[in-house]
C-alpha positions as CSV (number, residue, x, y, z in Angstrom):
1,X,29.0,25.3,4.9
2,X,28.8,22.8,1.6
3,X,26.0,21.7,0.5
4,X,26.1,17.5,0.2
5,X,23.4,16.2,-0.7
6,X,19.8,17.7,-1.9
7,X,16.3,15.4,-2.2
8,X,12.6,16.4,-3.4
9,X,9.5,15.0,-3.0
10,X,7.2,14.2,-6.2
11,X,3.3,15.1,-6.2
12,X,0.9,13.4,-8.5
13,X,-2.3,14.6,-9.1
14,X,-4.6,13.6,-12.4
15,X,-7.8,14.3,-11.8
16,X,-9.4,17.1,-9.7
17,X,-11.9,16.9,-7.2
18,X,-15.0,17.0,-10.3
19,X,-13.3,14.1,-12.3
20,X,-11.6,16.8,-14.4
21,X,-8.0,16.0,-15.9
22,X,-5.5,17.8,-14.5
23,X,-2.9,17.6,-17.7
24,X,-2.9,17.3,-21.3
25,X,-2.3,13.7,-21.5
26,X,-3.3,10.9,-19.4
27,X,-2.0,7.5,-18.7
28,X,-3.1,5.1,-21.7
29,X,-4.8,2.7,-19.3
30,X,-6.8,5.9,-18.3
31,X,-9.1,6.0,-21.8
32,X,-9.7,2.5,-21.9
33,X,-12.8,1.9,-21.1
34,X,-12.4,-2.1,-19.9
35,X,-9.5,-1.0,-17.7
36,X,-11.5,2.0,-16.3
37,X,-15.1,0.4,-15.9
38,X,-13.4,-2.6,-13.9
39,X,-11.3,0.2,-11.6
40,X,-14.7,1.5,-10.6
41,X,-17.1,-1.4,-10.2
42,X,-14.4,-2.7,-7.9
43,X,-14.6,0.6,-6.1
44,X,-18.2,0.0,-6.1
45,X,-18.1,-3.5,-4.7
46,X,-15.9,-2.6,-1.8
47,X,-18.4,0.3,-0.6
48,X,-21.0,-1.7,-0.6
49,X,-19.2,-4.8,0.8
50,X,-18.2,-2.1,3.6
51,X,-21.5,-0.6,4.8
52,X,-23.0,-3.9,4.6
53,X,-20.4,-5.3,7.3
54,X,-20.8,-2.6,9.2
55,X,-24.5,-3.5,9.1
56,X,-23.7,-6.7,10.2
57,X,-21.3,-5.9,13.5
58,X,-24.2,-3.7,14.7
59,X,-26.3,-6.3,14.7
60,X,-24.2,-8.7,16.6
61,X,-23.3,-10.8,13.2
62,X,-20.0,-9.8,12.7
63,X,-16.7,-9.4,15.6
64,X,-14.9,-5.5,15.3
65,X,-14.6,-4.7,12.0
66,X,-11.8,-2.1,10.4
67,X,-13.6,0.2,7.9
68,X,-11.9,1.2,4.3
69,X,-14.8,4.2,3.5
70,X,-13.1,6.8,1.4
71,X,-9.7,4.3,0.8
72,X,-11.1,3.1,-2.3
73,X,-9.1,4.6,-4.9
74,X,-5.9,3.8,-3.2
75,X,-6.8,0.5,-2.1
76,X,-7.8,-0.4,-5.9
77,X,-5.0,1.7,-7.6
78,X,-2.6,-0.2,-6.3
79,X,-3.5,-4.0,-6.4
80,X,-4.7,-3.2,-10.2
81,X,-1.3,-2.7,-10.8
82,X,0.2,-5.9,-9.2
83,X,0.8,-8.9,-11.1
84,X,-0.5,-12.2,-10.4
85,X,2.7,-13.4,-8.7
86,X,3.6,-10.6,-7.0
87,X,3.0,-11.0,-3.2
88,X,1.2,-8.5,-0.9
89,X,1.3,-8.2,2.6
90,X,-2.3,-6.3,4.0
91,X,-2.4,-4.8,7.5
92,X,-6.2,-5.0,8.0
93,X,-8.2,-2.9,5.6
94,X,-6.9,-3.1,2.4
95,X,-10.4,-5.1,0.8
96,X,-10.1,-3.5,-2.6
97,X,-7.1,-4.4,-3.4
98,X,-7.7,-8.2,-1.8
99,X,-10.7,-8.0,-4.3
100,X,-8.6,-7.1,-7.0
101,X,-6.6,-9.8,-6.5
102,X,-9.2,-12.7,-6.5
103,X,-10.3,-12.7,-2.8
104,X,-13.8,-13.5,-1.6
105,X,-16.3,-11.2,0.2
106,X,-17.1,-13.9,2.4
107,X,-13.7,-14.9,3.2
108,X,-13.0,-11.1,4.7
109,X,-16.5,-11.8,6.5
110,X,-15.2,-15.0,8.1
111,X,-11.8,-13.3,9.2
112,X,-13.9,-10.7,11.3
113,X,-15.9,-13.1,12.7
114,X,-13.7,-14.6,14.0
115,X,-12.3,-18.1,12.1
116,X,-8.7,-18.7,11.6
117,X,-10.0,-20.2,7.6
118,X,-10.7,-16.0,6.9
119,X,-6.6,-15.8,6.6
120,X,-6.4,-18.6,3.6
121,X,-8.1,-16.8,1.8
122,X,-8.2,-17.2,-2.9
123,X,-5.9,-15.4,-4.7
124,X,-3.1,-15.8,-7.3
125,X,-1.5,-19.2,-6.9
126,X,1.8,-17.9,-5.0
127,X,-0.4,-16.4,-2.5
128,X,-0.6,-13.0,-0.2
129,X,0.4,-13.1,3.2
130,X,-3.0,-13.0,5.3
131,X,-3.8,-9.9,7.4
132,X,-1.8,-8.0,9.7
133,X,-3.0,-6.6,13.1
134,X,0.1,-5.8,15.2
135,X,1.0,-2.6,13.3
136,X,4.1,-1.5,11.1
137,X,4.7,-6.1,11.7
138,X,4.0,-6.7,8.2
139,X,7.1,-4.5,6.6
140,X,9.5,-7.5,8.6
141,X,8.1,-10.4,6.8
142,X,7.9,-8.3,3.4
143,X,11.1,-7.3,3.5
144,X,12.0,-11.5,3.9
145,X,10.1,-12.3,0.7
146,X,12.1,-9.7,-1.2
147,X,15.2,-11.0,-0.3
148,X,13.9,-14.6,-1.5
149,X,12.2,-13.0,-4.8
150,X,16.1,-11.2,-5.2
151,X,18.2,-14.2,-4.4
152,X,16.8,-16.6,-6.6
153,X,16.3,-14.1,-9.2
154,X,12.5,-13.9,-10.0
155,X,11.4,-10.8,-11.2
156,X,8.9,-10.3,-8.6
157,X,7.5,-7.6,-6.2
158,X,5.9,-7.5,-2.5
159,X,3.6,-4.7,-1.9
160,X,3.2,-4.1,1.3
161,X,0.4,-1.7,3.2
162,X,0.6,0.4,6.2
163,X,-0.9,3.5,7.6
164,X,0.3,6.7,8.3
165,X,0.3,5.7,12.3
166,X,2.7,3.0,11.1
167,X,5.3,4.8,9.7
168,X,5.9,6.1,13.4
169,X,6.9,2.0,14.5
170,X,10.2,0.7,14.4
171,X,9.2,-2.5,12.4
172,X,8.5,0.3,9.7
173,X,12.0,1.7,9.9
174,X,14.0,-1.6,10.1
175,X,11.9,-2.8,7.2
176,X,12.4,0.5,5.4
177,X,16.2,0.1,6.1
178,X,16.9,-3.5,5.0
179,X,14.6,-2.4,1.5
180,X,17.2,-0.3,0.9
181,X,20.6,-1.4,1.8
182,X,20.1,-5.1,0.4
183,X,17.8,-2.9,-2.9
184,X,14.9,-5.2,-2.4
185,X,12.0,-5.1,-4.7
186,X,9.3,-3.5,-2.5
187,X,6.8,-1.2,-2.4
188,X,5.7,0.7,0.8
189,X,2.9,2.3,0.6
190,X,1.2,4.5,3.3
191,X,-2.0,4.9,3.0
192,X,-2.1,8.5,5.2
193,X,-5.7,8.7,6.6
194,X,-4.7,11.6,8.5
195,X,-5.2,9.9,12.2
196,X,-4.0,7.3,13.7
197,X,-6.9,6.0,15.5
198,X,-7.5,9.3,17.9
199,X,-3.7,10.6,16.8
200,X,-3.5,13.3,14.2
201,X,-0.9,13.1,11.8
202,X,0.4,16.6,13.6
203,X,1.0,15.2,16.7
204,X,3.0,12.0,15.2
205,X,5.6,13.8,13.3
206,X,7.4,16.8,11.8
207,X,8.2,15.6,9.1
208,X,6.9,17.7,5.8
209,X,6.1,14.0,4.3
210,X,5.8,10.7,5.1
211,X,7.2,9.9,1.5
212,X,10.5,11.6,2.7
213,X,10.8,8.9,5.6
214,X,12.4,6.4,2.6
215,X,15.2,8.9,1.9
216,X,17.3,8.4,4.4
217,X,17.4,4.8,4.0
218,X,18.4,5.6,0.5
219,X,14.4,4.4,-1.1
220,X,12.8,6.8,-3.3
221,X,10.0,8.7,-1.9
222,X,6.6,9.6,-4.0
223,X,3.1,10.9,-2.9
224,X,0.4,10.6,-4.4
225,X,-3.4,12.2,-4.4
226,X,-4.9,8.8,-3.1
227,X,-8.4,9.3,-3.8
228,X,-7.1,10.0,-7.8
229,X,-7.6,6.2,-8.8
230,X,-5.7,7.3,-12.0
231,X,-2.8,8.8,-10.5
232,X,-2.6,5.6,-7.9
233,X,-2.5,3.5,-10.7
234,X,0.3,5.1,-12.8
235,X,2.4,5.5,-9.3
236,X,1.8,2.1,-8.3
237,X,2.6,0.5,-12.2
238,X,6.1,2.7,-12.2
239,X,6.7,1.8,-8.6
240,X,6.6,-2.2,-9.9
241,X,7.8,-1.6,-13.0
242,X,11.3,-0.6,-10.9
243,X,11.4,-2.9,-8.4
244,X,10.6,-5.9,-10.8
245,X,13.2,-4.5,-13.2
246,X,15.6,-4.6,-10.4
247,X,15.9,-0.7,-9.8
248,X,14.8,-0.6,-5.9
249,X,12.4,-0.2,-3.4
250,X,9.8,2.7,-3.7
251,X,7.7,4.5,-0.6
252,X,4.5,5.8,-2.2
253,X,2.2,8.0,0.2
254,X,-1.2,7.9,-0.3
255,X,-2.8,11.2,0.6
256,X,-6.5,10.5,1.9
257,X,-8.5,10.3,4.7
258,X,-10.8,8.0,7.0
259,X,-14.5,8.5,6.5
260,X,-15.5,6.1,8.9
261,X,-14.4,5.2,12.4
262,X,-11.0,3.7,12.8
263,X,-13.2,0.4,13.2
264,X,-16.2,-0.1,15.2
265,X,-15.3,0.1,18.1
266,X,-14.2,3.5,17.8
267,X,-15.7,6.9,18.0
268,X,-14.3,9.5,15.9
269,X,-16.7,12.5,16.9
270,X,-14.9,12.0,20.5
271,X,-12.1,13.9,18.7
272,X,-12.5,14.7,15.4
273,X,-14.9,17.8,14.0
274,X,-17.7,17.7,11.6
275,X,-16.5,20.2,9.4
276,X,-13.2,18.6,9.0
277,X,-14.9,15.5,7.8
278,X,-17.4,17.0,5.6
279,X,-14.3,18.7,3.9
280,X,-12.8,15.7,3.3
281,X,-16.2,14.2,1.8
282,X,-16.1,16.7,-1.0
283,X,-12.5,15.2,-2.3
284,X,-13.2,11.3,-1.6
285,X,-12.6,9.1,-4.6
286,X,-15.8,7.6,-5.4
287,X,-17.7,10.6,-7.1
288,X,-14.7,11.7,-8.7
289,X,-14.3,8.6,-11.0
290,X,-17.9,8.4,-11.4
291,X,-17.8,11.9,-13.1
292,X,-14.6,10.8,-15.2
293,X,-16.2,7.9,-16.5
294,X,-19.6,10.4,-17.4
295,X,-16.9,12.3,-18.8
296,X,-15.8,9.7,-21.2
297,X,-19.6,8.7,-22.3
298,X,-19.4,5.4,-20.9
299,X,-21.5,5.6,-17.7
300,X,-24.9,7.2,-16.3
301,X,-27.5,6.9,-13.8
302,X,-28.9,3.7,-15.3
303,X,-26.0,1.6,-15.5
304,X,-25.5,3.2,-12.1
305,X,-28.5,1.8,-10.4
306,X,-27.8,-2.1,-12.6
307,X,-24.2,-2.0,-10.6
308,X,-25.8,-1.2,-7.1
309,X,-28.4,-3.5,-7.8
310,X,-25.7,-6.2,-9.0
311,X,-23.4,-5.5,-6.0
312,X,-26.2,-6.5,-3.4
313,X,-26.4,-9.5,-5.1
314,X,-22.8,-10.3,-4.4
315,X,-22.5,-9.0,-1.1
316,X,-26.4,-10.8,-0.1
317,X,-24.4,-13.9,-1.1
318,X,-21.2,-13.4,0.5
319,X,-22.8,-12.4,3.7
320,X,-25.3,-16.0,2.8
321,X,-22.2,-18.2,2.1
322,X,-20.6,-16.9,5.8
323,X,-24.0,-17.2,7.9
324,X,-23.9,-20.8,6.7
325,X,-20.5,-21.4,6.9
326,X,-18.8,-24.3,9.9
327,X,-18.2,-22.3,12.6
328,X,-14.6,-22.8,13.6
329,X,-14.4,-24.8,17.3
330,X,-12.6,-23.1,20.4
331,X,-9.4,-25.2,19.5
332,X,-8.9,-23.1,16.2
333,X,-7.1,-20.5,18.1
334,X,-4.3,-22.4,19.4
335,X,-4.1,-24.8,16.0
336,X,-2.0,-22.3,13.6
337,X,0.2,-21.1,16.4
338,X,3.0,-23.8,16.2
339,X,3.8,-27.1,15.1
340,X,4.4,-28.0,18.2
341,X,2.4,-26.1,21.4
342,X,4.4,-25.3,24.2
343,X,3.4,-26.8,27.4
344,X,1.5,-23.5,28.9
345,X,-0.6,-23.2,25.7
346,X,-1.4,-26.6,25.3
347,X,-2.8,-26.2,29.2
348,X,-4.7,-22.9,28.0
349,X,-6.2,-24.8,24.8
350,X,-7.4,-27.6,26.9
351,X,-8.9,-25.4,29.6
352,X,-11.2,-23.5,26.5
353,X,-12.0,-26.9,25.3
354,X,-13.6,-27.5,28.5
355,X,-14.9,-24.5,29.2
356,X,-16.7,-24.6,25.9
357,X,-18.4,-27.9,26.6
């Protein structure tokens, strides 16, 4: 039997597990110190942003909230390398790379506590879609703005998020498939966490890589070490670079894992073991680029403790600025649904209104 076709599947890996490079030569954004301090202190920022929301839905102060503990590096990686008017489409966890591109702690508080404002959120000027619940949804849309940013010829991207759980939807596959047969400039990427709420990757496919999915839609396929914030980067610039430049959609899969709870209203220790989590720990992204940047001479334990110390700050205002925020009314709900309600919804609004009174 011939032979017709033949595809691989790239690996990239910088930076091992102690912060150590991995090859001669790194990326040139990867020894300069402005690019490589503001990579981390975002990092920083977005723990400390999560465990103080976390915080604040145990204490009845916040609605569920989704988690992003040990998606850091990806999460960052990747909106560092998007340009201001490229357009990304979140699913609902994605806070370091909304930070990244100009969003506001308290704005991701108010969308998890409930008001429809927490979806116009800052940012560049030709604005992010807001989040996206309904899973694998977000790669429709995406794959719309491409098309636009194609016809009228802007050299533009959308970057669009999903997890691994996602890539097991059909949205995922239709939005895969029109990426490639209409050569859209768009960037998938999967951030694998390894479970799907309580679904292990195992039990949601065969498949060797997730990567590989955009191959037979004709999309190139990468994965990446996604708690290397150096090797994220570099895939994620290259990844735009293409799609800007008119060369096609890219998959990227970003190989991590879920520290936390899918959100909190989860239990992972109702399925998942210690010792597979405490694995993990020794491999998350955080301490690894703290010990790169040790490496390089331009951090230690006291400029440590000043960015822990200036990261409260923030996040004590962000979660001040949301305390005292409006509160939205019951209405709100129904308000950004149409332009028009239909009559059954109109009934359902006006039966809250009452019920709130």
């Amino acid at each position: 039997m011939k032979t017709t076709a033949r595809f691989e599947i790239g690996y990239e890996q910088l930076l091992d597990p102690d912060g150590k490079p991995m090859v001669k030569r790194l990326p040139a954004f990867a020894n300069d110190k402005k690019t490589m301090l503001g990579l981390y202190k975002t990092m920083s920022l977005t723990r400390a942003f999560d465990t103080r929301a976390i915080a604040l839905q145990r204490t009845g102060k916040l609605g569920t909230y989704a988690s992003c503990l040990g998606h850091e590096a990806t999460h960052v990686g990747v909106g560092s390398a998007m340009a201001e008017d490229d357009v990304m489409a979140p699913s609902y966890r994605e806070y370091g790379a909304q930070f990244t591109r100009g969003v506001k702690p308290e704005q991701i508080l108010g969308y998890w506590g409930g008001s429809e404002r927490g979806n116009v959120y800052e940012g560049p000027a030709a604005g992010d879609f807001a989040w996206c619940v309904p899973i694998a949804s977000q790669c429709l849309y995406s794959a719309g703005a491409a098309l636009a940013f194609k016809t009228r010829g802007e050299k533009r991207a959308v970057v669009v998020f999903l997890g691994d759980g996602g890539t097991s939807e059909g949205a995922f596959y239709e939005g895969l498939n029109a990426a490639g047969v209409w050569d859209l400039p768009m960037v998938f990427v999967i951030v694998n966490n390894r479970w799907a709420i309580s679904v292990p990757l195992a039990r949601q496919t065969r498949a060797e890589t997730l990567a590989q999915k955009g191959l037979a839609a004709g999309v190139r396929g990468v994965q990446v070490d996604g708690n290397d914030i150096i090797a994220v980067r570099k895939v994620a610039d290259e990844a735009l670079k293409r799609a800007r430049e008119g060369k096609g959609p890219t998959v990227i899969e970003a190989l991590t894992y879920r520290l936390s709870d899918h959100t909190t209203a989860d239990d992972a220790t109702r399925y998942r073991e210690a010792k597979e989590v405490e694995a993990a720990q020794r491999k998350e992204p955080f301490v690894r680029t703290r010990k790169y940047l040790e490496s390089l001479g331009i951090w230690d334990e006291k400029k440590e403790k000043a960015l822990v110390a200036e990261n409260k700050k923030t996040v004590d205002a962000a979660v001040k600025a949301y305390q005292e925020a409006e509160r939205d009314s019951v209405a709100a709900m129904f308000d950004h649904m149409y332009a028009e309600l239909p009559d059954s919804l109109r009934e359902q609004r006006e039966a809250a209104l009452r019920e709130a009174e």
